[in-house]
C-alpha positions as CSV (number, residue, x, y, z in Angstrom):
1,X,14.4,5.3,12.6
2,X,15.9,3.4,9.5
3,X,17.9,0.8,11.3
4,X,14.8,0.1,13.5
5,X,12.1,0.5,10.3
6,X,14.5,-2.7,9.0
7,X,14.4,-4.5,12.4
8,X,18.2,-4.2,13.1
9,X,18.4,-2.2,16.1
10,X,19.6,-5.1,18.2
11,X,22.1,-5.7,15.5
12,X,23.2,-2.5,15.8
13,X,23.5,-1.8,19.6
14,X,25.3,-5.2,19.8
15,X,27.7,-4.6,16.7
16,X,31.7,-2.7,17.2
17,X,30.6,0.0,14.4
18,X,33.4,2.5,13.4
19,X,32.8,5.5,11.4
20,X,35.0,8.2,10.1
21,X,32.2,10.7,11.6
22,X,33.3,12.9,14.3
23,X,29.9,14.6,15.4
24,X,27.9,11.5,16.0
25,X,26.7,11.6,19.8
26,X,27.7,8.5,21.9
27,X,23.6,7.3,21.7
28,X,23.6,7.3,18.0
29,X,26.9,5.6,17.2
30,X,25.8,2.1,16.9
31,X,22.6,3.2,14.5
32,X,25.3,5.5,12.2
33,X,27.8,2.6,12.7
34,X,25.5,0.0,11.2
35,X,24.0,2.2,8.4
36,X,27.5,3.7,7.2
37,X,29.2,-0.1,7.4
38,X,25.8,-1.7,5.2
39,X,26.0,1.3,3.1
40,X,22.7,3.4,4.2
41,X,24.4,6.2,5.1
42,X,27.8,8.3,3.1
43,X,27.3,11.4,5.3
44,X,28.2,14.9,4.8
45,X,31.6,15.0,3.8
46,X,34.3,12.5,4.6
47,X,34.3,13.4,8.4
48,X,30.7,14.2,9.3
49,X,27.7,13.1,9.6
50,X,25.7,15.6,10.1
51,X,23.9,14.5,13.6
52,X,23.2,18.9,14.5
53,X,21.5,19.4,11.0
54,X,18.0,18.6,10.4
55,X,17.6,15.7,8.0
56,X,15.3,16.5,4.7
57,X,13.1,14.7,2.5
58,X,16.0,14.0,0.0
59,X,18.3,12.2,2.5
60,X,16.0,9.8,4.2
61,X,14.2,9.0,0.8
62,X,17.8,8.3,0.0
63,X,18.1,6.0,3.2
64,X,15.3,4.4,2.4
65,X,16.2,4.1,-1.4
66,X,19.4,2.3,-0.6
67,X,17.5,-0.1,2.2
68,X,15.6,-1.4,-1.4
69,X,18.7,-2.1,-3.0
70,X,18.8,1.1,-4.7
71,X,22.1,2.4,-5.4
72,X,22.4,6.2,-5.7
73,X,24.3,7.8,-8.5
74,X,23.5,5.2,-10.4
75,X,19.7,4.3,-9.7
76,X,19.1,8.1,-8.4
77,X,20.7,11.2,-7.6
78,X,20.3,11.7,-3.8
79,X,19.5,15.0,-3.6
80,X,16.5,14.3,-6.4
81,X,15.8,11.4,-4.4
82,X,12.1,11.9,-4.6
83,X,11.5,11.3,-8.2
84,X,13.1,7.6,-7.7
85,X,10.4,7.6,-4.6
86,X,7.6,8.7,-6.9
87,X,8.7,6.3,-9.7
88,X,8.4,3.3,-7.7
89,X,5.2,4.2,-5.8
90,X,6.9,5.4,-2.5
91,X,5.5,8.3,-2.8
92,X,3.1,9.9,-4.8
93,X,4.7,13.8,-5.6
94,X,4.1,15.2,-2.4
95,X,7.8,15.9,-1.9
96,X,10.1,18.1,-4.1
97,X,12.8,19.4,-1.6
98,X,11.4,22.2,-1.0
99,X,9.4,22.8,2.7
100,X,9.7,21.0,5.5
101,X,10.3,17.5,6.4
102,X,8.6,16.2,9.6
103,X,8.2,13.5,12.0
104,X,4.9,12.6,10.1
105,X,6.6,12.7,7.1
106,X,9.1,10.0,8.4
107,X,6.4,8.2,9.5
108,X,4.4,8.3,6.0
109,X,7.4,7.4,4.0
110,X,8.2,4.0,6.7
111,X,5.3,3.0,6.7
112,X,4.9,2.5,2.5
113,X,8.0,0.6,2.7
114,X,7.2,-2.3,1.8
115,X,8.5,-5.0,3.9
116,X,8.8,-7.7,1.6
117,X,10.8,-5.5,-0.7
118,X,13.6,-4.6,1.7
119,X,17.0,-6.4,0.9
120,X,17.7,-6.6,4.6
């Protein structure tokens, strides 16, 4: 959903991506590949990605974040992602971590990105 909210997915399904992710299915390796190589994405650990766990509020805010020109760690903690989000007029405290994070969610949260403040 990121790399097509930033209107790379031809980018990335015509790019040679290589992560060091081994659980990312064949159909999503050219999305991973172009969000780990421009930064988007660290993953779980060193080796995975996380494709079998659902994603939460913190990690896509944290996607989305970093599509700004955010840089986490130093702009926000990822996993507090939200208050960053709120700050800036992302989102307006609706999301703390806790609950769950849905499809409409996703949707909310792309569609207040701003397009003209996206570095890509």
């Amino acid at each position: 959903m990121l790399v097509r909210l930033l209107g790379k997915e031809e980018a990335a399904q015509k790019g040679a991506w290589t992560t060091p992710f081994t659980d990312v299915p064949n159909w999503a390796k050219p999305y991973v590949g172009y969000a780990y190589a421009n930064g988007l994405t660290e993953g779980i650990s060193n080796t995975l990605f996380g494709s079998q766990e659902l994603v939460t509020v913190s990690q896509y805010l944290t996607f989305v974040l970093r599509a700004l020109g955010y840089e986490s760690d130093r702009d926000f903690k990822w996993d507090t992602a939200w208050e960053l989000s709120d700050k800036i007029g992302l989102t307006e405290g609706e999301y703390t971590g806790e609950g769950e994070f849905l499809r409409g969610d996703l949707a909310i949260i792309s569609y207040n990105t701003p397009r003209s403040m996206r570095r890509w």
